[in-house]
FIDRENKE-966319 format. One line per field, with one value per residue (C-alpha): residue in three letters; x, y, z. Coordinates in pm, whole numbers, plus 50000, padded with zeros to 5 digits. Layout:
% FIDRENKE-966319
code: c(Ala/...)
px: c(X/...)
py: c(Y/...)
pz: c(Z/...)
//
This chain:
% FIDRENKE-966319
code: c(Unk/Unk/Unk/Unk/Unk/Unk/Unk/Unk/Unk/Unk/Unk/Unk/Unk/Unk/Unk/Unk/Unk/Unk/Unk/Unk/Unk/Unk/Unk/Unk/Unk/Unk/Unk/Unk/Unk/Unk/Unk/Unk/Unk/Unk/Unk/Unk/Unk/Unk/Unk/Unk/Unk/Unk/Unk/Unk/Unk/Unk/Unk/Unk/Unk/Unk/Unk/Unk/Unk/Unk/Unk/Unk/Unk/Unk/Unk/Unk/Unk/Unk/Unk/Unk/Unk/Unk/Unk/Unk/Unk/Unk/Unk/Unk/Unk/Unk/Unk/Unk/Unk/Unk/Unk/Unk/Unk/Unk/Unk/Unk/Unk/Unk/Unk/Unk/Unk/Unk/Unk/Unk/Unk/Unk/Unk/Unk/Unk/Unk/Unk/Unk/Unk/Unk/Unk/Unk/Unk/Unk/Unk/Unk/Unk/Unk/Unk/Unk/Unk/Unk/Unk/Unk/Unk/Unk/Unk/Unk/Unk/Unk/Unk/Unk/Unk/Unk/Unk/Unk/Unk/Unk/Unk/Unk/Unk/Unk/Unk/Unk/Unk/Unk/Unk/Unk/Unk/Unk/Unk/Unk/Unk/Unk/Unk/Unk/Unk/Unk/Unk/Unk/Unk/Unk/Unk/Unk/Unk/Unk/Unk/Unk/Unk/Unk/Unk/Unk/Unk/Unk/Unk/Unk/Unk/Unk/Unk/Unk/Unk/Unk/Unk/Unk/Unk/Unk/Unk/Unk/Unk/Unk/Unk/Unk/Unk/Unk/Unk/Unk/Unk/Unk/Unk/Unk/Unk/Unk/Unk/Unk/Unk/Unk/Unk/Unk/Unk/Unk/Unk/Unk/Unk/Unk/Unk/Unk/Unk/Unk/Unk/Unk/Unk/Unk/Unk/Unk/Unk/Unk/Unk/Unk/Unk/Unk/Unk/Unk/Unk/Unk/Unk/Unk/Unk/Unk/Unk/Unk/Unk/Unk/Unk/Unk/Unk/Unk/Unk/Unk/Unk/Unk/Unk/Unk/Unk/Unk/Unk/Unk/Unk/Unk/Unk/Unk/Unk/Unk/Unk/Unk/Unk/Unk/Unk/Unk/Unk/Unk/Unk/Unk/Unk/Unk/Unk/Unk/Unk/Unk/Unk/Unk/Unk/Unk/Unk/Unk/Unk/Unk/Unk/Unk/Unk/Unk/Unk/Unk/Unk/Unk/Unk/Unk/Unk/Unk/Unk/Unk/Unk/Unk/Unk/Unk/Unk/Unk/Unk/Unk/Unk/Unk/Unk/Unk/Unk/Unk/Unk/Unk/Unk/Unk/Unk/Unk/Unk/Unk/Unk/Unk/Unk/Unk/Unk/Unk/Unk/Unk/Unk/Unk)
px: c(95663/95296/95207/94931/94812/94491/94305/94046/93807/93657/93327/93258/92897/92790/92492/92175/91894/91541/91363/91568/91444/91585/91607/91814/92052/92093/92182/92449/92585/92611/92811/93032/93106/93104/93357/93583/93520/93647/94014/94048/93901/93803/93647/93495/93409/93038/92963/92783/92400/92475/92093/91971/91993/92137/91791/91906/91991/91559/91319/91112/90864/90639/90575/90821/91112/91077/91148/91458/91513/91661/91414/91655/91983/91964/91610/91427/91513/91876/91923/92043/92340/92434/92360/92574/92852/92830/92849/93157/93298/93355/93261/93172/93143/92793/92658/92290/92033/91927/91578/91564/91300/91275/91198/91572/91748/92087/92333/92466/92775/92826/93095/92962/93236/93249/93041/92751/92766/92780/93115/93022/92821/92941/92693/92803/92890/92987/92662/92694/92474/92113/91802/91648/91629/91829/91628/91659/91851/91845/91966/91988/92239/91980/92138/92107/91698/91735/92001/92035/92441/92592/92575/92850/93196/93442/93493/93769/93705/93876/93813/93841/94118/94000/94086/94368/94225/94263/94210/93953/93729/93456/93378/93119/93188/93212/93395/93723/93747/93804/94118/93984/93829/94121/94272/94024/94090/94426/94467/94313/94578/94305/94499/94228/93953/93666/93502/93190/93074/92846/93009/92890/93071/92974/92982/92693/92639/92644/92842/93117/93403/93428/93406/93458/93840/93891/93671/93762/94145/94037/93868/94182/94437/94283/94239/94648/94696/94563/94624/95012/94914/94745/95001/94659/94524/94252/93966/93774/93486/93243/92876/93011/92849/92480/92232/91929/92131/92313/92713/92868/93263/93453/93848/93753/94086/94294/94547/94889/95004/95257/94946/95077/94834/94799/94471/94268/93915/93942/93571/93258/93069/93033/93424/93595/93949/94143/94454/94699/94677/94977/94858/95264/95296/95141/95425/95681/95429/95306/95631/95859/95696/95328/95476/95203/95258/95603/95549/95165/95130/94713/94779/94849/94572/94260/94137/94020/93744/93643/93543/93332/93402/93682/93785/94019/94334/94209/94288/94646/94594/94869/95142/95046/94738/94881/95089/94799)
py: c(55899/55981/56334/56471/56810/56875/57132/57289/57624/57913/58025/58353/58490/58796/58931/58724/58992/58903/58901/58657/58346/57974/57900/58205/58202/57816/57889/58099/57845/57594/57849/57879/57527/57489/57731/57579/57223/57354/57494/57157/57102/56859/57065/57381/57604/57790/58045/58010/58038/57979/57912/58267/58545/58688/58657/58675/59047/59098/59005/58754/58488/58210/58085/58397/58254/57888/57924/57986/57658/57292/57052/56782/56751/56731/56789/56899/57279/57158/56848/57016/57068/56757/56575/56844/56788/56413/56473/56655/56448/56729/56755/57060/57272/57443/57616/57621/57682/57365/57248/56860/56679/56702/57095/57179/57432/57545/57717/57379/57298/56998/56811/56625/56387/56361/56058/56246/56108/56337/56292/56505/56796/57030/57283/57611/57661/58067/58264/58590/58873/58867/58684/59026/59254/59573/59925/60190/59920/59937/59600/59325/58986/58732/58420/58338/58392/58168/57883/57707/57649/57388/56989/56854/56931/57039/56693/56627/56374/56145/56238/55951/55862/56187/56432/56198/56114/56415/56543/56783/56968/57307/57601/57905/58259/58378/58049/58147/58404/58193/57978/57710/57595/57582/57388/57137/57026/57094/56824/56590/56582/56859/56928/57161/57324/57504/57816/57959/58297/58601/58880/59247/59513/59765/59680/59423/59465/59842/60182/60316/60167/59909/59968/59697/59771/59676/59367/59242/59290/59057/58792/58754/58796/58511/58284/58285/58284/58019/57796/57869/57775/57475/57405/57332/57469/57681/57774/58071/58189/58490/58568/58982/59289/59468/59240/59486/59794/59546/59528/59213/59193/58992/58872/58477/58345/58043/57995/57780/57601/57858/58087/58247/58381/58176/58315/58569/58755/59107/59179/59153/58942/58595/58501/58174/58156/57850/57666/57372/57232/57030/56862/56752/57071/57037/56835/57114/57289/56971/56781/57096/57409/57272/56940/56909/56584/56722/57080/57106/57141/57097/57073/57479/57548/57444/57783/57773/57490/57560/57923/58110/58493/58672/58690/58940/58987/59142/59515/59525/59781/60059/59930/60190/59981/59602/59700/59766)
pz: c(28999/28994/28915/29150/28917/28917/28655/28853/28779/28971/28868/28989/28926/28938/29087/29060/29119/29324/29022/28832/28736/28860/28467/28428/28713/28589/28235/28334/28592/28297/28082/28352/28366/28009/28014/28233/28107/27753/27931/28080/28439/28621/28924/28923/29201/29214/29504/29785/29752/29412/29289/29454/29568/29879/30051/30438/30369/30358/30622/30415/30589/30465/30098/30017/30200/30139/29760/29836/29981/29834/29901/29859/29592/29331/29258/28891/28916/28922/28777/28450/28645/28773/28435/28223/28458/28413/28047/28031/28302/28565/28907/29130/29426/29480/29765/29839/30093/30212/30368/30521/30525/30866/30830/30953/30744/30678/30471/30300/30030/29876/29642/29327/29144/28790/28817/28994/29276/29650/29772/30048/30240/30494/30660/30741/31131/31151/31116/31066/31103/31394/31425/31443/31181/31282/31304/31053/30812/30450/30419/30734/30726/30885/30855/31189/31160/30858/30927/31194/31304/31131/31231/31044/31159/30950/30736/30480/30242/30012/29635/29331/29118/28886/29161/29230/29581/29693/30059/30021/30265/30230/30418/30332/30326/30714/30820/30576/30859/31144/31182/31398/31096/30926/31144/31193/30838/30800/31116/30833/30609/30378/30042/29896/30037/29850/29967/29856/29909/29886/30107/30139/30003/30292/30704/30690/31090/31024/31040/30790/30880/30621/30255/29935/29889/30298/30253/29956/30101/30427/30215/30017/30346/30506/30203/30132/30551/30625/30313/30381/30760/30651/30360/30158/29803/29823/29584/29695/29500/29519/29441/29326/29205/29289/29372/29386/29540/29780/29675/29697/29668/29464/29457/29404/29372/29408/29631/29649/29944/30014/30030/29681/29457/29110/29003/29068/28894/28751/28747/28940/28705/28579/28541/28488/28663/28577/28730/28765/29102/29222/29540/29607/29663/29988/30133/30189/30463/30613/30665/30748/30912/30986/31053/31364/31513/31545/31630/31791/32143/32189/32610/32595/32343/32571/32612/32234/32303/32706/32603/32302/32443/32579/32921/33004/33247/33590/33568/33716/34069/34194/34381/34679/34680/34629/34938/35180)
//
């Protein structure tokens, strides 16, 4: 019988400050996967915006803003990267800000095989945060000034015979917290799905009523939710710690299809968390409980793709009155 397991790593970083250099947040993305590629795996997991800074929580225009940007991938400020991956035969996860050549830009992820090669890119659809910067606010969430929505779907793709051809899909920080998503990929067949992100440790949209402890306890309730809805490994990885005054949570983990935890980071800083995937292990969720061609009835669920708000139930009146 063919053994599906397959060794894969998240690489948590801590905070990359505004006045770090490329060079330097690079170097310690290569220890990271030097790290994991000496316990064994295959596949390792970097954060979303991996390469910077959180720069949507400024209001930044011009010159200023566009160094943020990928203009194209790989390209020379990250080819060390790719090529030390290819060395040590290990693919990856990274998430990036991503500028086309058409001028379009979004909040982009892509999956690199051990060969080097793209297997695939998603672009993140959930924008958080304004296209205005908030008044009085010591730090805004702007990815909607800076991104545009998403263009790509939700794909799942077929990995090699290194990730065992795997069914794997991506999503980017505020998407983990919406189950459509989910579902889209779990209706592929998705055995593993990779999550970058970079997720404030305070209420990003204002007020008091969230703090790190709450956040970081969402992040992680909706990671092992959905993969047991999904019946699909997850590898969820954070950008943690103070990025120039600005927290960032952390709790990258990885998830079982039984939404179990197997691994999970103790700090906020650069942290390698390493684990045995079994992708077989999908099967009890997807032919039993999730078994949706069996169990899924999409004719009642139209409601979820005619309509983006919420419409309510018409206030219910007094019988005196219904009676008149």
């Amino acid at each position: 019988m063919l053994v599906r397991v397959l060794r894969a790593a998240a690489a948590q970083m801590g905070p990359t400050q505004k006045a770090d250099t490329r060079e330097h947040t690079l170097d310690r993305m290569l220890n990271l996967l030097e790290q994991a590629a000496a316990r064994g795996a295959s596949l390792v997991v970097f954060p979303e915006l991996a390469f910077t800074t959180f720069f949507p929580r400024w209001l930044i225009e011009g010159e200023a803003l566009d160094q943020y940007y990928e203009h194209g991938m790989p390209n020379p400020a990250v080819q060390p990267l790719f090529d030390r991956a290819q060395v040590l035969g290990v693919g990856f996860y990274v998430g990036y800000a991503e500028l086309t050549s058409e001028g379009r830009r979004y909040n982009c992820s892509i999956l690199v095989d051990s060969d080097g090669e793209i297997l695939g890119r998603y672009r993140k659809v959930h924008l958080p945060g304004s296209f205005e910067p908030r008044a009085g606010a010591r730090y805004q969430q702007l990815e909607k000034r800076y991104f545009e929505y998403g263009n790509l779907g939700f794909p799942a793709f077929r990995a090699g015979p290194d990730w065992h051809h795997a069914i794997m899909g991506m999503m980017i920080c505020n998407d983990r917290r919406w189950p459509e998503a989910w579902r889209v990929l779990g209706l592929q067949g998705v055995e593993l799905v990779c999550v970058g992100y970079n997720s404030a440790a305070y209420d990003p949209n204002g007020g008091v009523t969230e703090d790190a402890a709450l956040r970081t306890f969402h992040s992680t309730l909706v990671t092992q939710a959905n993969a047991y809805m999904n019946a699909s490994w997850v590898i969820a990885v954070a950008k943690a710690g103070e990025e120039d005054g600005s927290g960032l949570i952390g709790g990258s983990c990885i998830v079982d299809p039984n939404g179990r935890l197997v691994a999970e980071a103790q700090t906020l800083g650069d942290e390698v968390l390493v684990a045995d995937l079994d992708l077989d292990l999908c099967r009890q969720g997807k032919d039993k409980m999730f078994n949706f061609a069996a169990h899924r009835r999409p004719e009642q669920y139209a409601v979820i793709t005619e309509r983006a708000g919420v419409v309510e139930p018409a206030v219910r009146q007094p019988l005196a009155a219904r009676r008149s």
